[in-house]
Structures are given as C-alpha cells and as structure tokens.
Legacy VTK file of the C-alpha trace (Angstrom):
# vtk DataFile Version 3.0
C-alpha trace
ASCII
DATASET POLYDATA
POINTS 557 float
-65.224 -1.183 -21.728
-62.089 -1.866 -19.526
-61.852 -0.913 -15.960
-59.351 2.073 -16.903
-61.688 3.185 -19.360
-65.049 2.921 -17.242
-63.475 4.810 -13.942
-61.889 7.763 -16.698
-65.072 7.881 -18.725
-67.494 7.989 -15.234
-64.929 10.856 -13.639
-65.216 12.905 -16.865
-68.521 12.832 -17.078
-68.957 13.497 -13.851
-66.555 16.925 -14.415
-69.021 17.827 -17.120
-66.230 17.830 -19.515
-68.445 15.578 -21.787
-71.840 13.935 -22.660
-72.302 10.090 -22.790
-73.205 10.253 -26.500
-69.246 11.842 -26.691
-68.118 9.044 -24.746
-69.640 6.204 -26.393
-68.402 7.246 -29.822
-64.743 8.160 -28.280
-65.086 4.465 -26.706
-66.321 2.656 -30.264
-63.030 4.827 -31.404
-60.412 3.714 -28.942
-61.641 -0.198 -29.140
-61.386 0.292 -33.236
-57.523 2.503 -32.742
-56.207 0.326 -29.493
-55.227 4.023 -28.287
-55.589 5.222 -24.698
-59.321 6.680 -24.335
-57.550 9.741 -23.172
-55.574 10.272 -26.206
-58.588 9.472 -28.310
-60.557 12.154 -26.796
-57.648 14.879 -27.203
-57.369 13.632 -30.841
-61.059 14.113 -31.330
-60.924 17.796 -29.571
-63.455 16.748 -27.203
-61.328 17.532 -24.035
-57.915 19.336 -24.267
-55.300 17.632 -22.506
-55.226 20.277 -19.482
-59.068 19.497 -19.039
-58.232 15.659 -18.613
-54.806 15.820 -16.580
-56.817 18.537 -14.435
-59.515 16.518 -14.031
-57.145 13.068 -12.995
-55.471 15.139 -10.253
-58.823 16.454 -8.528
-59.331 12.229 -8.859
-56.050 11.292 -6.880
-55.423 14.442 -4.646
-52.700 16.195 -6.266
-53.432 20.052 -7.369
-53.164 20.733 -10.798
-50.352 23.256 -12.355
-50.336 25.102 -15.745
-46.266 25.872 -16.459
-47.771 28.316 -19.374
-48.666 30.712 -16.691
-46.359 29.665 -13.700
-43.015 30.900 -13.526
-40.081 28.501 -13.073
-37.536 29.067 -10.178
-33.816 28.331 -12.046
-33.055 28.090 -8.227
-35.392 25.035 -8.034
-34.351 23.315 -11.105
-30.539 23.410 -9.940
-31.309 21.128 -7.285
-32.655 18.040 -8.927
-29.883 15.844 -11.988
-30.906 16.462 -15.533
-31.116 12.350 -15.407
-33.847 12.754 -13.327
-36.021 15.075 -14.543
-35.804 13.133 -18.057
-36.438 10.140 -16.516
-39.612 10.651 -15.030
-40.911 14.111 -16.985
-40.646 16.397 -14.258
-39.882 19.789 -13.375
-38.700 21.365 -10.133
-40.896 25.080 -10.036
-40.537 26.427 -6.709
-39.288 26.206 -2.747
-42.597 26.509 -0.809
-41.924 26.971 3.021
-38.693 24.586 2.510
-40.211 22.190 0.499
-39.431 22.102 -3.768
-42.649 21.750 -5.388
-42.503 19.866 -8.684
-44.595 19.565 -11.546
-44.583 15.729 -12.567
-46.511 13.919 -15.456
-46.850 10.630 -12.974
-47.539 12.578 -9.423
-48.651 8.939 -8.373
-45.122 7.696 -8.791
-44.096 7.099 -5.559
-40.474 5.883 -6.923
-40.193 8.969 -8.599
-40.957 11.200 -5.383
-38.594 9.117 -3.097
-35.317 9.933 -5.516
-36.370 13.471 -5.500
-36.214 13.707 -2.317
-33.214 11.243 -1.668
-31.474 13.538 -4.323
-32.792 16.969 -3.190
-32.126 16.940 0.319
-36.427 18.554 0.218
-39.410 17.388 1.046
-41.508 17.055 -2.163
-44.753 18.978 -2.854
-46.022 17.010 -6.129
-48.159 18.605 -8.959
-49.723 17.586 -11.804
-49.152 19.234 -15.417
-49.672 17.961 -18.924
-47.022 15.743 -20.367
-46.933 18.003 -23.796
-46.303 21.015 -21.442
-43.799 19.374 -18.945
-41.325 18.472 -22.233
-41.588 21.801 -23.841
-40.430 23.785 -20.026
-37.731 21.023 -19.706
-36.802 21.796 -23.479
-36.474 25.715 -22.355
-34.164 24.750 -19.398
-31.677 22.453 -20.997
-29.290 25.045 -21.629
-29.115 25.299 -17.473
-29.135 21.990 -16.639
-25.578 20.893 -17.500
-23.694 19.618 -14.439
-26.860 20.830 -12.174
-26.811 18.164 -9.545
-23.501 19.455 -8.631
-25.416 22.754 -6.842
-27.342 20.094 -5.169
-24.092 19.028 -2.596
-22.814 22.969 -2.742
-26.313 23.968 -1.046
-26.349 20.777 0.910
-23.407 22.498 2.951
-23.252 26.261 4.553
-20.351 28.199 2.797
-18.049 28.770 6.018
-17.769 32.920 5.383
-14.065 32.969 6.174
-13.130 30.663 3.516
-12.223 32.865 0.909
-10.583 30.487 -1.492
-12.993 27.241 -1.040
-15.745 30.749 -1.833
-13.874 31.469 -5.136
-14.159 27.992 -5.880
-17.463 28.177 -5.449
-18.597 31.313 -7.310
-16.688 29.668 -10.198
-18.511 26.782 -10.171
-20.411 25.654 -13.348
-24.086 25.409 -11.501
-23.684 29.165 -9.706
-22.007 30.092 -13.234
-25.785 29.059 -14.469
-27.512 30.359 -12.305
-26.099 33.494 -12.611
-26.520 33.863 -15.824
-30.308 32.179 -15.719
-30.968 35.007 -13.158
-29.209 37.676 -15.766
-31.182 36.328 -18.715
-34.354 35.758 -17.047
-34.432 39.913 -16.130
-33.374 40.705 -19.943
-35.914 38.886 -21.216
-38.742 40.108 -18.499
-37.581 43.694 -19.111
-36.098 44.386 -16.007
-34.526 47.627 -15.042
-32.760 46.444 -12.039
-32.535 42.721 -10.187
-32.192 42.958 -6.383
-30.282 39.828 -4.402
-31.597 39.905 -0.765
-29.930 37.534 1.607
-32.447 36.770 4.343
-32.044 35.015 7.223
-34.041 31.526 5.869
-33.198 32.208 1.661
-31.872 33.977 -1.089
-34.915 36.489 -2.412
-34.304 37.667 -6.235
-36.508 40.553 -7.502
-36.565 42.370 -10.499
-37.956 46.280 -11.103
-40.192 45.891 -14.122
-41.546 48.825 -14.885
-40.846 50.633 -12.195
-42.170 48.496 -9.781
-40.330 45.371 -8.097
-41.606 41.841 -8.259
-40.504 38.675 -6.175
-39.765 36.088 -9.032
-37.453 33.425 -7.205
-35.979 32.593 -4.248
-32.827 29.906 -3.761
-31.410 28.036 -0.479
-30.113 30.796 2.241
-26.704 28.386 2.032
-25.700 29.716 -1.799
-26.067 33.197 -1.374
-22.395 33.639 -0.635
-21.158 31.929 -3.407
-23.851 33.834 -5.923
-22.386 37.429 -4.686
-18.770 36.361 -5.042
-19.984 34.976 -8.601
-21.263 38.760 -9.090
-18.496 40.425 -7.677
-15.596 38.597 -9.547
-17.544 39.259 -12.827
-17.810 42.959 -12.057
-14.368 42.787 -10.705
-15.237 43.687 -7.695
-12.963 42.350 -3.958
-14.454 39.085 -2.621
-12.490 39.587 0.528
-14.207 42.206 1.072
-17.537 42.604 2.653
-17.648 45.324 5.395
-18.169 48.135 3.208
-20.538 49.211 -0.235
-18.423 47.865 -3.607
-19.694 49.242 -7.024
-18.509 47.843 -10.509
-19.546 47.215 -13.949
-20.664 43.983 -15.890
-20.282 43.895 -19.688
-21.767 40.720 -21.258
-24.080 39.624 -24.573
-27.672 37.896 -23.786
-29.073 36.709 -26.578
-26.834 37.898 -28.841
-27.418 42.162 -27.639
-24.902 44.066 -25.820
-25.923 44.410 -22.357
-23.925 46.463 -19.163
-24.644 46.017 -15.840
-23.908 48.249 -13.117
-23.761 46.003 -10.055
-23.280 47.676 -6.704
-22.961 45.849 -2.934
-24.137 46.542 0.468
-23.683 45.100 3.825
-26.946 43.831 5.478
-26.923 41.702 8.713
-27.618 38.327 6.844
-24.882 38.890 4.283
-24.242 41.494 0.737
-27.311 42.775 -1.104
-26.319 43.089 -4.883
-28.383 45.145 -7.271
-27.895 44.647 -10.617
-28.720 47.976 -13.167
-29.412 47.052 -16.422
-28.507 48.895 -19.459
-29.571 48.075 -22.859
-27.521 49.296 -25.140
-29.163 47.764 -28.158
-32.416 49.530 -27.721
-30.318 52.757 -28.855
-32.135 56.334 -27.538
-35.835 57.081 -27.516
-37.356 59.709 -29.345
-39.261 62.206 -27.048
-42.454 61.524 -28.683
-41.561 57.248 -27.853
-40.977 58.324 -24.195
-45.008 59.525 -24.272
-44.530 63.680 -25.065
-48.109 64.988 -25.659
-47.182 67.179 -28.539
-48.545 70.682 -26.551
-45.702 69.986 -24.399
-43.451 68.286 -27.214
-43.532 72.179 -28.752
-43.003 73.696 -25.377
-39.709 71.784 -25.141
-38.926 71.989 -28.371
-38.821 75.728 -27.895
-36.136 75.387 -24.990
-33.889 73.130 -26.527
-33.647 74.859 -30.161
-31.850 78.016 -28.835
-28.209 78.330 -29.205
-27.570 78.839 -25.081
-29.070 79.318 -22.151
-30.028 76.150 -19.039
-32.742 73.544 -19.365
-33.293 71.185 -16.188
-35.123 68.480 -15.963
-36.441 67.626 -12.789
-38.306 64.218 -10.536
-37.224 61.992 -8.591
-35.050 59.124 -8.581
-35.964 56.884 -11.563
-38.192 59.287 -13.055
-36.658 59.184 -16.454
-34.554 62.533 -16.133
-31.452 60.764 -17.936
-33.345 58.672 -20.283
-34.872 62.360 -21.501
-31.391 64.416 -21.382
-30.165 61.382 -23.933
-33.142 61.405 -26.116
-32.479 65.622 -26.635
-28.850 65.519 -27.056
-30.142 62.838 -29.874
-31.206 65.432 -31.636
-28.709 68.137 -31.238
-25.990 66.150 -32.218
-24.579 67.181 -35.178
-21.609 67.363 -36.781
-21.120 71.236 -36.462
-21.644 71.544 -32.641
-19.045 70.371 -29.903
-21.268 68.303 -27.480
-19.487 67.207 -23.839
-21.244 65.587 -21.236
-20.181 65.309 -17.247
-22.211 61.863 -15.970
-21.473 60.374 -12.659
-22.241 57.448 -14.072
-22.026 57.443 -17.845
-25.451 55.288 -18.503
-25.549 54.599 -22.215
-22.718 55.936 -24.431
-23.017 58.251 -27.634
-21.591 58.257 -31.138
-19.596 61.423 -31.644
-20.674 62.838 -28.266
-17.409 63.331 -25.535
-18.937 61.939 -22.311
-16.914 62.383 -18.755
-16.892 60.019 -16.219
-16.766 61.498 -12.419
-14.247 59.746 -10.732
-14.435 60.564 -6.900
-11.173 58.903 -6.096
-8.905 60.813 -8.721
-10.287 63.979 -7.154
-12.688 64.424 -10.559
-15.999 65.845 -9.357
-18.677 67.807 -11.335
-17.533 71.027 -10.625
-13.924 70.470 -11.245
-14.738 68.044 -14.974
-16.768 71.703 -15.766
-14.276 74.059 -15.151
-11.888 71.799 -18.027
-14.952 71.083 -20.436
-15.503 75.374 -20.543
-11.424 75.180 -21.843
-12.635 72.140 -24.606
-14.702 74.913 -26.412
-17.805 73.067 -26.008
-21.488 74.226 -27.956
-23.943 71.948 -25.447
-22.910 70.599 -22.174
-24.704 67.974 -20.220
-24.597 67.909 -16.269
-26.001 64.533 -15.313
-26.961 66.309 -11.851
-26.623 69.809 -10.187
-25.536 68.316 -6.288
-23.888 71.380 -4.716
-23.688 75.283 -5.031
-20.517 74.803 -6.680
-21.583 72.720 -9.689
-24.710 74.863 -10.036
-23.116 78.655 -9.889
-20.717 77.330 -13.301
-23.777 75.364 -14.596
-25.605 78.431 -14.500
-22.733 80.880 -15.768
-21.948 78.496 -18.491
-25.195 79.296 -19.827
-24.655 83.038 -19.556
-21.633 82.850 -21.579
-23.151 81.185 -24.792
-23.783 77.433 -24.168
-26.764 75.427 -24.139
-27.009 73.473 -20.907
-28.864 70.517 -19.819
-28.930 69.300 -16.449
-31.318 67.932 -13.673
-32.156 68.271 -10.271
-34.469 66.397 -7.603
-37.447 68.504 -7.095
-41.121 67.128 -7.231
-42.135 69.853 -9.738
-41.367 72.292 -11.751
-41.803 75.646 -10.091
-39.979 74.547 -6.590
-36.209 73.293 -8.864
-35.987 77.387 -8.855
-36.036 77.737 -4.827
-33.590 75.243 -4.965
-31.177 76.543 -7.240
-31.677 79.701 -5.014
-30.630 77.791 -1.496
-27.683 76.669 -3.141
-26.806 79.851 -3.197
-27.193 81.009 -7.044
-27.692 84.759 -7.246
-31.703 85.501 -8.192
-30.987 87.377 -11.122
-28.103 84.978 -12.483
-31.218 82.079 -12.038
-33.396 84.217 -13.748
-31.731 85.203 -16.739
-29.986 81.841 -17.534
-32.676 79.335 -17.183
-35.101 79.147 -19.964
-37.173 76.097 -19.096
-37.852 73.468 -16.643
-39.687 70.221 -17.426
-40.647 68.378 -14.453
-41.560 64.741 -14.896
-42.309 60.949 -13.615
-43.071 57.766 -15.162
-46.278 55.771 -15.311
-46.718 52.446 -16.633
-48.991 51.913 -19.649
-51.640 49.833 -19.311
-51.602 46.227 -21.186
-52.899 46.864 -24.418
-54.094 43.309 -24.573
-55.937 42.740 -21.274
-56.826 46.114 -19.978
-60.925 46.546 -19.412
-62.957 49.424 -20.065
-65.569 51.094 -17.429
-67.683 54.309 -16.931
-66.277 56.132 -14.374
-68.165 58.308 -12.210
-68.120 62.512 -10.882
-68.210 61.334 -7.621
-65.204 59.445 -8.076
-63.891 61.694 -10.774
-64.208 65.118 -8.915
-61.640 64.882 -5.953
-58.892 63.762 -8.733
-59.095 67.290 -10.098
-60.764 65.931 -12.685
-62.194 69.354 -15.742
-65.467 69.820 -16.187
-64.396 70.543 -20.003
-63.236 66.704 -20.116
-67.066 65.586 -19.241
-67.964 63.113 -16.762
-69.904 60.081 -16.923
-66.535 58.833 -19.301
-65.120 55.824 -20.611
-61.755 54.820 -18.946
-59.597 51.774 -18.577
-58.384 49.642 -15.827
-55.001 47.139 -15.653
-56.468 43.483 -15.798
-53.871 41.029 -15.841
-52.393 38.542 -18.477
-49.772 36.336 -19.343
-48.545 38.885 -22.130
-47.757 41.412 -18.870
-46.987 38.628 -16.678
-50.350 38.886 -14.615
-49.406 42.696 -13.872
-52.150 44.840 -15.861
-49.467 47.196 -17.428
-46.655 46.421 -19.745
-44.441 49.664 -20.853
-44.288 52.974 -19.209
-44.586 56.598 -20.429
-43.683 60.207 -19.400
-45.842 62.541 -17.406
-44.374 66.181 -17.573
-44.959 69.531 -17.108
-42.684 72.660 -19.025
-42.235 76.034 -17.816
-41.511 78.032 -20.164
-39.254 81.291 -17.836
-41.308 84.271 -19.034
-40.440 87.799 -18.312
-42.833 87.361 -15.624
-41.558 84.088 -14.248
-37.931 86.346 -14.286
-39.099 88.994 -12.052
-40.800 86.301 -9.299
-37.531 84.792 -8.970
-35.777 88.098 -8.701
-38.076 89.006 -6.227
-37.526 85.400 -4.294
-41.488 84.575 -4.523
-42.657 81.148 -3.436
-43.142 78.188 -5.422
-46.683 78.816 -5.252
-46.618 82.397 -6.963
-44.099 80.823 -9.775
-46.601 77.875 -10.284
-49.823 80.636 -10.375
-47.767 82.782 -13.071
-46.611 79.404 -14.849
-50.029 78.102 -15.384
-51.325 81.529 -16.613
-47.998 81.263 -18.939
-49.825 77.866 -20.768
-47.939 75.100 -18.356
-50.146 72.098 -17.899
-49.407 70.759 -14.559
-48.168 67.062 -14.169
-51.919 65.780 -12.561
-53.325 67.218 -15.583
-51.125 65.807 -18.149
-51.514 62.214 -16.234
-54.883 62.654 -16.680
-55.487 63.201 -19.734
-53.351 60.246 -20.906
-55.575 58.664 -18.691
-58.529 59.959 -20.458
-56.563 58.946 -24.138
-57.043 55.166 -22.728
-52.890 55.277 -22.171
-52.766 54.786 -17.967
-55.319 54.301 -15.178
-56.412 56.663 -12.802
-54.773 54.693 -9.569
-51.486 54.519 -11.531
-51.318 58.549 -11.738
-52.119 58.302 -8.258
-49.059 56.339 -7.288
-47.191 57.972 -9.688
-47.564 61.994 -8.343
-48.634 62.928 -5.064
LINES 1 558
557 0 1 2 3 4 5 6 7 8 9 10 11 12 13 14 15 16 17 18 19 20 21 22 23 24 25 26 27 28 29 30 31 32 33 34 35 36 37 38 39 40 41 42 43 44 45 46 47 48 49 50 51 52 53 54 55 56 57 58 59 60 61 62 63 64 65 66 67 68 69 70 71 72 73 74 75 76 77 78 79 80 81 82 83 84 85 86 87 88 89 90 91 92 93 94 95 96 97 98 99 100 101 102 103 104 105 106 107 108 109 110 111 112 113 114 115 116 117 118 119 120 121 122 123 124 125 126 127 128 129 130 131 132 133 134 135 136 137 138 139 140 141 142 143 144 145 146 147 148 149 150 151 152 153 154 155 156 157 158 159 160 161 162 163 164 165 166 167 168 169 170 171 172 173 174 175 176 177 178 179 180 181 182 183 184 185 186 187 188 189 190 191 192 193 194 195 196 197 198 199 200 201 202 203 204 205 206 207 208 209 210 211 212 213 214 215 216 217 218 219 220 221 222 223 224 225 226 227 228 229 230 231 232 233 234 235 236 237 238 239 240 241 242 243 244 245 246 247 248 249 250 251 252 253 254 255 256 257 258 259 260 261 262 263 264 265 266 267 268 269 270 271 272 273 274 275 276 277 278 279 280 281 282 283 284 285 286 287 288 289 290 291 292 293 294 295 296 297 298 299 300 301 302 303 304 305 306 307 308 309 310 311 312 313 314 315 316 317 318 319 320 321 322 323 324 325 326 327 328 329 330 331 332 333 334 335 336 337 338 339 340 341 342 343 344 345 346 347 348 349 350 351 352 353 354 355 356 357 358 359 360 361 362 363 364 365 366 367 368 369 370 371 372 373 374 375 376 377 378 379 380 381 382 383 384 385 386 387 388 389 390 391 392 393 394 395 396 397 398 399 400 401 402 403 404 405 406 407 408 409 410 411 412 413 414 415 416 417 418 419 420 421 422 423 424 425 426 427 428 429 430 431 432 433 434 435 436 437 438 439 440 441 442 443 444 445 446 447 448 449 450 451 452 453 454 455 456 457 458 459 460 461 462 463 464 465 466 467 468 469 470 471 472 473 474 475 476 477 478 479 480 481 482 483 484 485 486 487 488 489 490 491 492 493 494 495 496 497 498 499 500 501 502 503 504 505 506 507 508 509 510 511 512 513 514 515 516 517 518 519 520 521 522 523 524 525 526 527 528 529 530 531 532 533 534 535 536 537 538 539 540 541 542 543 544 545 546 547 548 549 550 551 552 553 554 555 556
C-alpha cells in the first residue's frame, strides 16, 4: 500500500465511512485497476464522492461546500476570467465580509488561490466541493461567463456619478448586460414576484419576493451599482440623467423562451437608486378561482355575486393580497362574446383577449374618474375599476351599478364588513351603498406548505384554543408544519393560496348600512347571513393539511 493510499485509507476509516474488510478489498482492487483508491471506492459505491472530498477537507482545513444546495452569486462569478475557472475547476459562490469565497476541486493549490486573488482584486475564502459537481455549476454558468473578466476592472474602479456618458458606457457593457439578465433569469426561474436592487453603503443587495415574502439571494461590489440601474433604466427607457426624483417604466423581454413584462420603478435613497423590478408572467395565462385556493362554500357564494347581470362586487386586502389576480380570474369567465367588457387599470397588469382595458395616464389628465365617465358612453355590460381611490371614482362606480352594469372593483380594507364604512367616508350616500353593492369578498394570501418536505404533528387545545380554534373541528388533531428543502429552496412553503371571506348584502346587511351601523354590527349580521370569516377559512385550510397555523398568523391579524 502506497503512502497516498495508507494516509486516505487510515482518515476514512477513521471518519467511519468504511470497515477495514471494505478497504482491503477496495485496495486488492486499485493495485489490480492502477486507479486512484478514491475512484475505486466511488466505483464500488462504498463512499460517494461528497463523503470522500468531505472527508479530505476536514483532513487539510478547508470547509466543505455542496453547490446542489448552495446558491451561486452571478455577482461573484463576474469577477474571476472564464480561463480561470476552467483551468483549475473552480467556482466563485459568494462575497463574505469582502472576501469571494470559492468552491475549488484543488483548495490546496496555492497557485490557483494567488491568481484569484491577483485577478480578483479579493481576498480568497477557499472551499472544497466535488469535482463531478464543480463541472456541472460551471456548465450552468457558461452562458454568463463570456467576456466576464471585463466586470472585474469596471468594479475595480468607483463609477464617478457625474459621468453620464462613461455611465452609459458602462450599463451597456457586455458583463452588466449579463448580469442583468442573470439577475432577471435567476427571479423567473425562482418564481419571483418582484426583485429589489438596494444600494448600500458597502454593496449592492439583490432580493427577490417569493411568495410573498423577500429573500436576500446575492449581493455584488457597492462600485457597480450605478452602472446596473442605468442598465435597468435604459432597458425600461427610463432618463439616466436623472436621479433626484422616482422614474417608473416597463421592460418587455423573453426568458426562456416565455413572454415576460417587467414593471421597473426607481427611487432615490442616500447611497444611490433602489430599482424594483415587478414581474409579470404572461405565459401562465389567468387562474381559475378554484387554482387561486376557493373553498367551494365560498366558490358558490361568489359565484352568486358575479352571475347577475348588474350591480358592484369589491374585492378587498391589502397591498399584494391578490385583489387583481382575482378581478382577472372572474372577468375570465364573463367574457364572452355577447357582453361589452371595459376595464380602467392604473396599471394594466396582464392583458386580455377581446377585453378593452384603459390605461390611467396621470400626465394626459386621464384619471379613474374621468376614463369612467367615457367607458359609461362605450355602452359597456361589465366594467372593471382596478381601485376605488377617491369619492369621485366611487359615487360613478357605485351609480354605474345602479344603472344596469356589473361592476368589479377593489378597495384597501382589512375585511369585509369595514370596505362599507369606507365607501361611506368617501362620501357615497347610505342608501346608494346599500342598494348597489351585492357582495364583498375580503381576502389575503398564504403560502402553501411544501408538499414534499412539510412534517406532520399533533397539535394541542392549549395551543389550539387562543387561535379561535371550533370545538366542532376536534382537538388533539393532526396538522403540518413548513420543513425546508431544496425543492422550496430551504423555505418550508412553495405556492400560495387565497384566504377569503364573502358577504353576501342581505336585506338586513341593507338596512345596517342605511342606518350607518358599525363594522361590528355588519360583521354580527354577516356571520348570521352564512359568511365564514377569513381566521376561519385560514384555518380550516390549515386543518385540510394546505398551510400552517403560524403562516395564518402572519397572514391576518
């Protein structure tokens, strides 16, 4: 047995990762084959080649990384030649405290660390990962790393602000043209709603809103942040010149071969522009209600509203609650051929075959209120409002309705009962409120739990009684929690759903808001109507195995 072969054979035994009778047959093997001992014991399935590159890095002092479950910075890679990471199988993954941690096959080659770093302008945190796994991420980025070392010299050097040419330059330089896109991709592919750039006073900091919830996923040098925005901002055509005030614009582009927009909009922060970066699908075409997570008890409910020939249904929640996403998915299914269908949007999110959509447009004097009074001439049948933001807009919303159309709209309220106190402090009459609106569905999103890694437990009263939890459900139950795996990217959920409430205005319901009664009173007589709150309904998806309990707590108040 060689020296190579006694010191690798002694350190995997001593990891447990064999027994000697393994080794001495996978040593009889490798002096038969002339192969590496290593390679014989991968071949042989007695160790898997993360067990044994593992195992040498505990042996030399250099952690061990898995690039199947670590994330790759684009930001990282642009910094180091394609010749380079060929040369020596490595991977830049990550800035760490201004140092670029790299995954190499060789950590001990200290030739291979000093050009990184001569290179790279960084100090260089090494890593160890598998050879096999190392070719395959380098394989993945090859369509960024054309002409990457160029980024290298462009971060090398602070982009003077008041340079606005040498900045054009810049932005149209192939490496932040790559990166841009990388970043663009990246958030397609992840699922992203949105993808925040955040200028900071040390770095760049990139997040994407997946599922509702934002994630940090890179982060680049502080010194290319200028020319990234100005890369944004010329493709949304959008003034580079200009940075003292908000800018708002729209991408279109294919990733991957779908049609994707992108709303990108700018604000000034003291260490330079944020961007975000809405994304909008449009080759996931609309949702059906029952996709969007509609128990079918309140599927009917709605159903009931939206079937009549006139009269106002608003959908209400906050800010990314999924009030638009809804509005599309029912004008989905009253669009047909024999009804005129006009919508006012401020701004137009996903367009619609056969549907006339409106744009506001603030500057040309086009506002809600004034796009309604024309669509009313355009003899419409259904009329979407994408929001109800002034007494104006909601006295024609709710006339329109009085006069034979079927109107959908939404508001920001936190629940169903309170959108008609609202509608009342705008200054709608109470009887006009009451005898044009025919439903309200309040509603939020929750994410779904991972199908593939969430865990079951028995919950108990104790825990379940202060959540407002029915003593017709039982307690003592079976419920799920979010785990984490690489199929959710390590989050526990993966998808989210629809948590709503429908009230149904009842004769009842009518003569509380003539009489101006509180929110409370409209809720009591609401309930008693057959409206299942929004706890409840989180709940009992909850109970269905669909959500956790601590997500419907985030979720409503």
């Amino acid at each position: 047995m060689s020296g190579d072969t006694r010191h690798l054979g002694a350190l995997l035994l001593e990891e447990g990762l064999l027994t000697a009778d393994q080794l001495e047959a996978a040593v009889d093997s490798q002096q038969e084959s002339g192969l590496p001992l290593g390679q014989v014991l991968i071949e042989q399935g007695i160790v898997t080649e993360a067990q044994l590159v593992r195992a040498l890095g505990e042996q030399i002092g250099v952690p061990f990384i898995d690039l199947g479950e670590v994330g790759v910075d684009p930001a990282a890679v642009a910094v180091v030649p394609d010749y380079l990471i060929r040369r020596y199988t490595l991977l830049p993954v990550a800035f760490d405290e201004g140092r670029l941690v790299v995954a190499m096959a060789d950590p001990a080659n200290v030739l291979a660390v000093d050009d990184l770093r001569a290179v790279s302008g960084y100090e260089i945190l090494p890593r160890v990962a598998t050879r096999s796994e190392l070719e395959e991420a380098i394989r993945r980025q090859a369509t960024f790393e054309e002409s990457v070392s160029d980024l290298a010299e462009l971060a090398a050097e602070e982009n003077d602000s008041e340079d606005l040419d040498g900045l054009s330059v810049a932005a149209e330089d192939a490496p932040v043209v790559k990166l841009v896109n990388t970043i663009i991709t990246r958030a397609v592919n992840d699922r992203a709603s949105d993808i925040h750039l955040e200028p900071g006073e040390s770095e760049l900091r990139i997040r994407f809103r997946i599922d509702g919830v934002l994630h940090d996923v890179m982060s680049a040098p502080r010194s290319i942040a200028n020319a990234v925005v100005s890369r944004i901002k010329i493709m949304a055509e959008l003034n580079i010149a200009e940075r003292r005030v908000p800018q708002d614009g729209r991408i279109s582009l294919r990733v991957a071969n779908r049609p994707i927009d992108l709303r990108a909009a700018t604000l000034p922060g003291i260490f330079g522009e944020k961007v975000v970066l809405r994304i909008l699908d449009k080759s996931t075409g609309v949702a059906s209600l029952g996709e969007l997570g509609f128990r079918e008890y309140n599927l009917t409910r709605y159903e009931s509203a939206y079937t009549k020939p006139y009269g106002a249904i608003l959908v209400t929640g906050p800010t990314g609650s999924g009030k638009t996403t809804t509005l599309y998915s029912t004008l989905d299914i009253l669009n047909r051929p024999e009804v005129n269908v006009i919508t006012v949007e401020d701004p137009v999110e996903y367009r619609l075959p056969g549907i006339t959509q409106v744009q506001v447009n603030r500057k040309a004097g086009l506002f809600f209120a004034t796009a309604l009074k024309s669509i009313l001439r355009a003899d419409p049948d259904i009329i979407l409002i994408g929001e109800v933001r002034d007494s104006e807009t909601a006295q024609i919303a709710v006339e329109s309705a009085l006069t034979g159309h079927l109107v959908l709209t939404t508001l920001h309220t936190n629940d169903a009962p309170s959108s008609i106190g609202r509608l009342l402090d705008m200054g709608v009459e109470p009887f006009l409120v009451g005898s044009s609106i025919d439903a309200v569905l309040a509603q939020r999103l929750a994410r779904r739990l991972c199908e593939r890694c969430k865990t079951s437990y028995t919950a108990e009263k104790a825990a379940l009684q202060p959540l407002g939890w029915k003593e017709e459900w039982g307690f003592d139950v079976t419920l799920y929690r979010a785990e984490g795996c690489g199929a959710c990217s390590q989050t526990g959920y993966k998808g989210r759903l629809s948590i709503n409430e429908v009230m149904l205005v009842n004769e009842q319901i009518q003569h509380l808001i003539v009489e101006r009664a509180s929110a409370d009173s409209i809720s009591k007589a609401a309930i008693e109507e057959g409206m299942i709150s929004l706890r409840d309904d989180g709940l009992e998806k909850v109970r269905a195995g669909l959500t956790s309990v601590q997500e419907i707590l985030r979720v409503i108040a």
